[in-house]
GUPA-328271 format. One record per residue: x, y, z of N, C-alpha, C, O in turn; residue in one letter. Coordinates in steps of 0.1 Angstrom, whole numbers, plus 5000, padded with zeros to 4 digits. Layout:
N
   n.c1   n.c2   n.c3   ca.c1   ca.c2   ca.c3   c.c1   c.c2   c.c3   o.c1   o.c2   o.c3   resn
      X      Y      Z       X       Y       Z      X      Y      Z      X      Y      Z      a
...
//
This chain:
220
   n.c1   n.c2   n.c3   ca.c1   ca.c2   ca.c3   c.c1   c.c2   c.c3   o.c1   o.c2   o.c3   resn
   7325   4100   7047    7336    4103    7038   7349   4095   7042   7357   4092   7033      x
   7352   4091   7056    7364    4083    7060   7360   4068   7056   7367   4060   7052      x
   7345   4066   7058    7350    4049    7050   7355   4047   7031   7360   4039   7023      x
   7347   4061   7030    7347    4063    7013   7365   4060   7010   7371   4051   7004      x
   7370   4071   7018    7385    4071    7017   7394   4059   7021   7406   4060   7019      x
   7391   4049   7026    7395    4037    7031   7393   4029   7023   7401   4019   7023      x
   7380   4030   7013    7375    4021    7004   7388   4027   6990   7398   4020   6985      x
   7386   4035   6988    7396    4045    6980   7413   4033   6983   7419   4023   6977      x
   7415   4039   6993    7430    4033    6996   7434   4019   6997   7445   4015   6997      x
   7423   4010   6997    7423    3997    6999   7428   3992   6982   7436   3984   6977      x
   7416   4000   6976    7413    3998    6962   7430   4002   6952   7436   3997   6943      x
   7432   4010   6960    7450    4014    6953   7461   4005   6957   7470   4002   6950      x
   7459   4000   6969    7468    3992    6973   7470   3978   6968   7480   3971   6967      x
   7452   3974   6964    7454    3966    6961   7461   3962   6945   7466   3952   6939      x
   7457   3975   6940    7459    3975    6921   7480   3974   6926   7489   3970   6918      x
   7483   3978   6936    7501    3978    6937   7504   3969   6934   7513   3967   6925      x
   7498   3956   6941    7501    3947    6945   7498   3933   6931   7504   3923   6929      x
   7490   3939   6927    7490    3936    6917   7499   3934   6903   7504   3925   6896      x
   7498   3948   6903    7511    3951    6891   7527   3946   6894   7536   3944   6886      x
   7528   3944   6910    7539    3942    6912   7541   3923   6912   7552   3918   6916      x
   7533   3918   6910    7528    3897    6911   7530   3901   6895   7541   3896   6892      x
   7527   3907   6886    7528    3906    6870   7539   3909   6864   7542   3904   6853      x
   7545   3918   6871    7560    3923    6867   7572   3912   6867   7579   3910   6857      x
   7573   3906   6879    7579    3894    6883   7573   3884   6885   7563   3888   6892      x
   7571   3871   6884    7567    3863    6889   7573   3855   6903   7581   3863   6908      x
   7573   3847   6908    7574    3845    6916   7590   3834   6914   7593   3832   6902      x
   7597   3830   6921    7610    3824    6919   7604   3809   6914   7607   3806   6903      x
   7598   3803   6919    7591    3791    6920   7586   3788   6907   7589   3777   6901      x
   7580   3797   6902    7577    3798    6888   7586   3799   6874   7584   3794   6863      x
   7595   3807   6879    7604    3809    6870   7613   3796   6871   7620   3796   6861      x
   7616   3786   6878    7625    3779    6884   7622   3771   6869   7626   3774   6857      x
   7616   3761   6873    7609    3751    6860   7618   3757   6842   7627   3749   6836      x
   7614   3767   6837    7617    3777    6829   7629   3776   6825   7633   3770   6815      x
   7636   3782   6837    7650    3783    6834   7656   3775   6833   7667   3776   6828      x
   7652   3758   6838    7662    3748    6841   7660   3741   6829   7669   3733   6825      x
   7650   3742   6824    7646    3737    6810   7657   3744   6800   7664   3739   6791      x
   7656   3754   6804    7666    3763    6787   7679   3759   6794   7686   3751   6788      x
   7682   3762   6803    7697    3756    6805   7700   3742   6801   7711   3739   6797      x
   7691   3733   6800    7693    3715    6800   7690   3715   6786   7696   3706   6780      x
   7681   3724   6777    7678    3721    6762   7699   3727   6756   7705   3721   6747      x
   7705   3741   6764    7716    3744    6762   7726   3733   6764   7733   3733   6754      x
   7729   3726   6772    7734    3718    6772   7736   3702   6760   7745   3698   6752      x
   7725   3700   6762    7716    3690    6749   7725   3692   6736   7731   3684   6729      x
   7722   3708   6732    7723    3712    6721   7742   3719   6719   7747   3725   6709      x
   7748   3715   6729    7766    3718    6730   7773   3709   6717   7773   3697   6716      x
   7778   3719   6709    7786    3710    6698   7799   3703   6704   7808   3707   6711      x
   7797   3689   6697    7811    3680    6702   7819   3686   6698   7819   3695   6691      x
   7831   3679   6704    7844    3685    6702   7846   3677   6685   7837   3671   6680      x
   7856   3680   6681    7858    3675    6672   7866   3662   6671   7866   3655   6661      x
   7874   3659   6684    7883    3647    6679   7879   3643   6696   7878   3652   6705      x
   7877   3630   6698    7874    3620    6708   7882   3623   6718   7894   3623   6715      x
   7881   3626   6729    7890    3630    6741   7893   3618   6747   7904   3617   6752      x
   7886   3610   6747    7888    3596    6759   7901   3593   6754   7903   3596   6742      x
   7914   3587   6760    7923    3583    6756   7924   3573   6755   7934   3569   6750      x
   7911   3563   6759    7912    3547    6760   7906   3544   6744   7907   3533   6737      x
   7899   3555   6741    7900    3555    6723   7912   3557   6715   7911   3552   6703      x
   7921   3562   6719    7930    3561    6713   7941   3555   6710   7949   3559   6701      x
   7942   3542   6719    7954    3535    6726   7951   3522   6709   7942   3517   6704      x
   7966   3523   6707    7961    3513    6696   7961   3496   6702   7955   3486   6698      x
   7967   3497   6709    7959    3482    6714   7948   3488   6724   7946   3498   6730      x
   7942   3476   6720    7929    3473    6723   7912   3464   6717   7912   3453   6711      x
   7900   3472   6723    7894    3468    6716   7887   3474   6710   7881   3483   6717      x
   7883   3474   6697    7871    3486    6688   7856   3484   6691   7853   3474   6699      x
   7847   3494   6685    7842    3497    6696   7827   3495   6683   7816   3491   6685      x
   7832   3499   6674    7822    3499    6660   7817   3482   6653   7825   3473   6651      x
   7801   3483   6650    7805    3473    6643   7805   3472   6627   7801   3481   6619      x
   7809   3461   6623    7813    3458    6607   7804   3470   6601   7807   3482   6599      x
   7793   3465   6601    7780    3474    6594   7786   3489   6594   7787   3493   6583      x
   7791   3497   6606    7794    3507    6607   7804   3512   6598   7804   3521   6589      x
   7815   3502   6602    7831    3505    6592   7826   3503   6578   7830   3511   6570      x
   7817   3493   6574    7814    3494    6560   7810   3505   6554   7815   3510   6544      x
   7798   3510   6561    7788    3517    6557   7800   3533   6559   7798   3542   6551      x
   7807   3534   6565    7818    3544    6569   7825   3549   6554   7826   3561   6548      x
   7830   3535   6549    7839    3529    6541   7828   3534   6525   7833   3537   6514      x
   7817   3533   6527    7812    3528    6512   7803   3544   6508   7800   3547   6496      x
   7800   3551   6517    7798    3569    6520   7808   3574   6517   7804   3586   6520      x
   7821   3576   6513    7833    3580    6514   7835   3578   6499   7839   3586   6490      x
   7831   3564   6497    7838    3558    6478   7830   3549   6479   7829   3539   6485      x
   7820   3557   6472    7810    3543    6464   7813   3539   6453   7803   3538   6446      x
   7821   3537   6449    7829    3527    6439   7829   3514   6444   7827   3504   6438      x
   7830   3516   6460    7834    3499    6469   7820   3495   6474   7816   3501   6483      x
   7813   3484   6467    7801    3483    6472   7802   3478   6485   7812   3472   6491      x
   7789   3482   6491    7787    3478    6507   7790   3463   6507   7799   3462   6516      x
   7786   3450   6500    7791    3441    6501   7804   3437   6501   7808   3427   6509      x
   7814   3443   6493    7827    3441    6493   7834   3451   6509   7842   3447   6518      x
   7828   3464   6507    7830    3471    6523   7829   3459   6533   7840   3455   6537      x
   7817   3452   6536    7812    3446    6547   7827   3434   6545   7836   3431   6554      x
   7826   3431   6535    7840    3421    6536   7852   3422   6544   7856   3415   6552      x
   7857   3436   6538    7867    3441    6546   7866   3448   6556   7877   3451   6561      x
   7855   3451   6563    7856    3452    6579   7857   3444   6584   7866   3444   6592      x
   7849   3430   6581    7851    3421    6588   7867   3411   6590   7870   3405   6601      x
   7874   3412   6579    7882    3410    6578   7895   3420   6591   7905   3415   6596      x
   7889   3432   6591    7902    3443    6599   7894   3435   6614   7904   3432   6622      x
   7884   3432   6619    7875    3429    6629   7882   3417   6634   7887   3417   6645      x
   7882   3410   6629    7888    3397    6630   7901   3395   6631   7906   3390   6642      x
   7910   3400   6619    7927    3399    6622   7928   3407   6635   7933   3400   6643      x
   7924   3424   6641    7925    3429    6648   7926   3422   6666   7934   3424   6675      x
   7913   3414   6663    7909    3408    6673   7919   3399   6678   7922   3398   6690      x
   7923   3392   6669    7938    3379    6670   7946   3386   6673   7951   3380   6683      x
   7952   3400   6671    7962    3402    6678   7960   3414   6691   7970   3417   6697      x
   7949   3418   6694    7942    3427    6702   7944   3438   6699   7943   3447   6708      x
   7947   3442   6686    7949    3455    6683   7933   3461   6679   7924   3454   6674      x
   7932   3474   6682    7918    3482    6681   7912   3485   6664   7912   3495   6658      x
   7908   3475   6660    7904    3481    6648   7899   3488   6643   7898   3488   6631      x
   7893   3498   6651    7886    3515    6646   7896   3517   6642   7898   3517   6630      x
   7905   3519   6651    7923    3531    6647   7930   3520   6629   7934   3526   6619      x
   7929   3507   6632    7933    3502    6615   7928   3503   6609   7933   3501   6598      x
   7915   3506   6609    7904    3506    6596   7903   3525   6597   7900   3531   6587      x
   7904   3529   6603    7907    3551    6598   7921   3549   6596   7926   3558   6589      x
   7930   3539   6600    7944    3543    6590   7944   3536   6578   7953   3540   6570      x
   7939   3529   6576    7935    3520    6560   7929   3537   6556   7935   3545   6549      x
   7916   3540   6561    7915    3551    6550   7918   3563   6550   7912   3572   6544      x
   7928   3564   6559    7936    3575    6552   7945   3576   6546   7947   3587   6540      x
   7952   3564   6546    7968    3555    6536   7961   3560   6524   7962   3570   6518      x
   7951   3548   6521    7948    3548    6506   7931   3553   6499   7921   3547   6493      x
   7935   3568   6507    7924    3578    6505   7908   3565   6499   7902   3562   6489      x
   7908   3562   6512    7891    3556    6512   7893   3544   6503   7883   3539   6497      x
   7905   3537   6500    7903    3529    6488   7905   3532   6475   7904   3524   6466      x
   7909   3547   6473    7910    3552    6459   7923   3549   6452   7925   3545   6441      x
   7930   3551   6460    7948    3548    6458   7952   3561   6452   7953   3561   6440      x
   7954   3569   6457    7957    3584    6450   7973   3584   6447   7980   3592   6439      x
   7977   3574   6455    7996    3576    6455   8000   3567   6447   7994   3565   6436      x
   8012   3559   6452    8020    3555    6447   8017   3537   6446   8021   3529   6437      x
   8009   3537   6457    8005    3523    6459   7992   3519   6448   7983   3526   6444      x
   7997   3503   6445    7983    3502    6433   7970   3492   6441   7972   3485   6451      x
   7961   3492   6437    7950    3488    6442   7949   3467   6439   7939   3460   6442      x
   7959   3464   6435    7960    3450    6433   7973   3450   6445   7975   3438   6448      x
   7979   3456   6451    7990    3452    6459   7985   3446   6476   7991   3440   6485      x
   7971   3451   6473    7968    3446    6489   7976   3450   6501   7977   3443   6512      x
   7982   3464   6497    7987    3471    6511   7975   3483   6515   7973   3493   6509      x
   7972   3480   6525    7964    3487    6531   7974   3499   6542   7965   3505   6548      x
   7983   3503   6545    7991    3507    6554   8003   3516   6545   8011   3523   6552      x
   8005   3515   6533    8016    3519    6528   8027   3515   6532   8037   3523   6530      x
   8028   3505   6537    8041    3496    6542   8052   3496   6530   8050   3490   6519      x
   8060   3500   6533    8076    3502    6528   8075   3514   6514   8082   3516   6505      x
   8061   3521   6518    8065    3533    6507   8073   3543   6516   8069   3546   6527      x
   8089   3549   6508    8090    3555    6514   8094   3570   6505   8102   3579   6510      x
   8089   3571   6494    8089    3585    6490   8077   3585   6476   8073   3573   6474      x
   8071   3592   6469    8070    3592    6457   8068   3581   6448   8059   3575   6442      x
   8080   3581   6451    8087    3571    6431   8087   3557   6437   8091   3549   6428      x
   8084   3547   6453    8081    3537    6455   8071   3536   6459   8066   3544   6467      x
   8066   3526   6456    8056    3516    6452   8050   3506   6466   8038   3503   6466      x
   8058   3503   6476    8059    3499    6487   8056   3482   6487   8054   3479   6475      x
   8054   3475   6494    8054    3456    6493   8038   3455   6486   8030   3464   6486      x
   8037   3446   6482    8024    3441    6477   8020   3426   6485   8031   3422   6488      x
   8012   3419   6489    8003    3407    6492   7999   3397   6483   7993   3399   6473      x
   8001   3388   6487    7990    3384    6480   7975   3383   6478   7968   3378   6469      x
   7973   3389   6489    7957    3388    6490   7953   3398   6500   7963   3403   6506      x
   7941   3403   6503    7931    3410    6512   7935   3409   6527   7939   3418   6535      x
   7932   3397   6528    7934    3391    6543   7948   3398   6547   7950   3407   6556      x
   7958   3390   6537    7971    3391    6539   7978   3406   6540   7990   3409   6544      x
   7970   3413   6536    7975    3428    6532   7969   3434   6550   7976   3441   6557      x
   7953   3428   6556    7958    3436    6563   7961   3431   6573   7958   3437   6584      x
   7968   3417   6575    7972    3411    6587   7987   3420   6589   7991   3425   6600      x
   7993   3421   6575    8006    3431    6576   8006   3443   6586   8013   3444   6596      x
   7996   3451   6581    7994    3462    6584   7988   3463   6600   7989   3474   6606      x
   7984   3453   6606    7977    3451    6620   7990   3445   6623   7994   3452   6633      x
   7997   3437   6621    8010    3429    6628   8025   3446   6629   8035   3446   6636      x
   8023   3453   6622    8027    3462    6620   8025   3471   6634   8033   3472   6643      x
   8014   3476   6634    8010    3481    6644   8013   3475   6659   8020   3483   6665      x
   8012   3468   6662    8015    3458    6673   8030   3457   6674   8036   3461   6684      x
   8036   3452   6664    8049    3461    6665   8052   3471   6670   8063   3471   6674      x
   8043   3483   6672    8050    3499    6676   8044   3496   6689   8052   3498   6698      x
   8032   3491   6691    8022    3494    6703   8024   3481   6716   8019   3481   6728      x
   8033   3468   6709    8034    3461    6723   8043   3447   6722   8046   3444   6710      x
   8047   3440   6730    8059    3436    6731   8056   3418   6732   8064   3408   6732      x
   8038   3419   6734    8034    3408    6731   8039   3396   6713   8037   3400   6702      x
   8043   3386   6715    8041    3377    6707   8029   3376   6693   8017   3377   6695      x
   8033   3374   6687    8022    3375    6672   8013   3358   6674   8016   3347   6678      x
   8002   3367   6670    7993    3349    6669   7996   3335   6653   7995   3323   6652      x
   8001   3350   6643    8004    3341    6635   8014   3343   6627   8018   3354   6628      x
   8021   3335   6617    8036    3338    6614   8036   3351   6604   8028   3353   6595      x
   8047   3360   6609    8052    3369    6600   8047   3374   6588   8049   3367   6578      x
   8038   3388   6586    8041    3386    6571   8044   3398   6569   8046   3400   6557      x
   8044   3408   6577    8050    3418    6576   8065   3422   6577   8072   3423   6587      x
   8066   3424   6561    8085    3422    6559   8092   3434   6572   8103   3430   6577      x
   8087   3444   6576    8092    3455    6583   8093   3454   6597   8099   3461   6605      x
   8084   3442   6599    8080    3441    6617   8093   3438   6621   8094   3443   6632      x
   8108   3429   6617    8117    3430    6629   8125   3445   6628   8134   3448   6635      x
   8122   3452   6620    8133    3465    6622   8125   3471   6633   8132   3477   6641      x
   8117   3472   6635    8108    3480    6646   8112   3479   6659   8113   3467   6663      x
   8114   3490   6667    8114    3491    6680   8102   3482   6691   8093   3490   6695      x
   8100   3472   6696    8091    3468    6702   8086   3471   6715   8092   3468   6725      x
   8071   3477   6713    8065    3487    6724   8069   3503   6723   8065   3511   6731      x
   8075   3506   6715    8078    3521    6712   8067   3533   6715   8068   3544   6720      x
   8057   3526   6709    8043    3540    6709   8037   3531   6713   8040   3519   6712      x
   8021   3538   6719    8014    3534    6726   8000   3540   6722   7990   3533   6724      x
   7999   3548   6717    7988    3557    6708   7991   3563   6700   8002   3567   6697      x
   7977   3567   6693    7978    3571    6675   7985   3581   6675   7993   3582   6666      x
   7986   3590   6682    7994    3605    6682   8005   3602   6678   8009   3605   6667      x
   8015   3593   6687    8030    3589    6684   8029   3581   6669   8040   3583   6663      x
   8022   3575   6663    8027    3574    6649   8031   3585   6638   8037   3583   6628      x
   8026   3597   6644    8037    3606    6636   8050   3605   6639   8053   3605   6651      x
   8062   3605   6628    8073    3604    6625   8079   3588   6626   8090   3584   6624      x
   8068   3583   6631    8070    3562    6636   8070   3563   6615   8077   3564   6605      x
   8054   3563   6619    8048    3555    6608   8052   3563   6597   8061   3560   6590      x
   8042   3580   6595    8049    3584    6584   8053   3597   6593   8050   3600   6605      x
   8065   3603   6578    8070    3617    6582   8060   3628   6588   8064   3635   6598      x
   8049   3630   6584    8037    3639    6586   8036   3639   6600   8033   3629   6606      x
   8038   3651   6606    8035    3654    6620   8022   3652   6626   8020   3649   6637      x
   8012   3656   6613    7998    3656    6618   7993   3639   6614   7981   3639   6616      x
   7997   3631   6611    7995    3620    6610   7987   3612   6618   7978   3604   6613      x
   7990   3613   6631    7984    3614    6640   7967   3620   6644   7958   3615   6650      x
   7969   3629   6641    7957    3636    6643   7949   3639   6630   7939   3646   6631      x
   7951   3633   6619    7945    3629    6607   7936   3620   6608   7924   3621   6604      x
   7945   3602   6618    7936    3594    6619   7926   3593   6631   7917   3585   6631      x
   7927   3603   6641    7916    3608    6653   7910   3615   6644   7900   3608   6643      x
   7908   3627   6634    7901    3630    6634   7888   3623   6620   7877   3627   6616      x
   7895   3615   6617    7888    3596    6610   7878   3593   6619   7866   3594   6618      x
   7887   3588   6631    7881    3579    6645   7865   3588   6646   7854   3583   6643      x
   7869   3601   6650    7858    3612    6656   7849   3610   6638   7837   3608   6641      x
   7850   3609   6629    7837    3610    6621   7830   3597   6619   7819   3595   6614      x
   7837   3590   6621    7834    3571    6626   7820   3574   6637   7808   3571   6635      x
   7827   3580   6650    7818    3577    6660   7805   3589   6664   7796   3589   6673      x
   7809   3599   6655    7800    3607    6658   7788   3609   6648   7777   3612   6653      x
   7788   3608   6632    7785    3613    6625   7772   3592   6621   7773   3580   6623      x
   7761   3603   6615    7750    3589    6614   7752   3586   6600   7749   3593   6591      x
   7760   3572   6599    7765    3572    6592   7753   3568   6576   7745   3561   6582      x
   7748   3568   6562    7735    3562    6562   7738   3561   6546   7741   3571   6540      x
   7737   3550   6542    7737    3541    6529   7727   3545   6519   7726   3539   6508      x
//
């Protein structure tokens, strides 16, 4: 009867031991598991909405998108502007930008915020070739006109460079506004509010351009 009972007690201890390995598993086991759902959590973290880096925001500099991108940005927004004519004028903001080292992500999201994507919702008309709303200064004006594409946004980049640095221009003047300007005044897009326009959020209109530029898949 004592080995019966030993056999008995063996037999219970071992069912403990059991239930208690199924209850928990072991750390080792669980390890794997958990680091996986933490790293798919992470993975799956919504961006911020407007670009933190501040070397994105500095308007000199250099952009970071290519043509293809700003087009295809540009022609998702207002398909009215075909992608070939889009591709035009990035390359154009890419190029003038680059001559004077100014960032052309930040002039091509203030091109479309000036003249809502190309639409011209204001005051400015779509034959004046101001990309920047240069010298509108209420309503009921109209602001300078260009002669041409090129010329409209060399203004508007020679402009900029004006607020943002104290460097010499690569090529002559065509922006009527550039000697009234303070030279080197602002240094990033934030301070174009009350520079460029009255709108406080002005600023944070064209970052939040920038951020759907660089985050969003852009697709034709």
């Amino acid at each position: 009867s004592y080995i019966s009972l030993s056999a008995a007690n063996s037999h219970v201890l071992c069912l403990f031991f059991f239930f208690l390995m199924i209850r928990r598993p072991p750390r080792s086991t669980l390890f794997p598991y958990t680091t996986l759902f933490r790293s798919v959590l992470r993975k799956t973290k919504v961006k911020t909405p407007l670009p933190k880096q501040k070397t994105l925001l500095s308007i000199m500099g250099q952009g970071r998108l290519k043509a293809s991108v700003l087009a295809a940005f540009l022609h998702q927004n207002n398909n009215e502007i075909s992608i070939v004519e889009a591709n035009k004028i990035a390359k154009i903001y890419i190029e003038e930008s680059n001559t004077e080292g100014v960032n052309y992500d930040i002039a091509f999201s203030q091109m479309c915020l000036e003249t809502g994507f190309l639409r011209y919702s204001g005051t400015v008309l779509p034959g004046q070739n101001n990309f920047g709303g240069l010298g509108v200064l209420n309503r009921k004006t109209k602001g300078f006109s260009f002669r041409d594409i090129r010329l409209g946004i060399r203004a508007q980049i020679q402009h900029l460079k004006a607020y943002a640095s104290l460097d010499k221009l690569h090529h002559d003047i065509v922006d009527p506004r550039f000697r009234f300007i303070k030279r080197g005044s602002i240094k990033d897009v934030d301070a174009l509010a009350g520079k460029w326009a009255a709108d406080k959020r002005y600023g944070k209109k064209i970052r939040y351009l920038l951020s759907r530029m660089y985050h969003e898949k852009v697709k034709i």
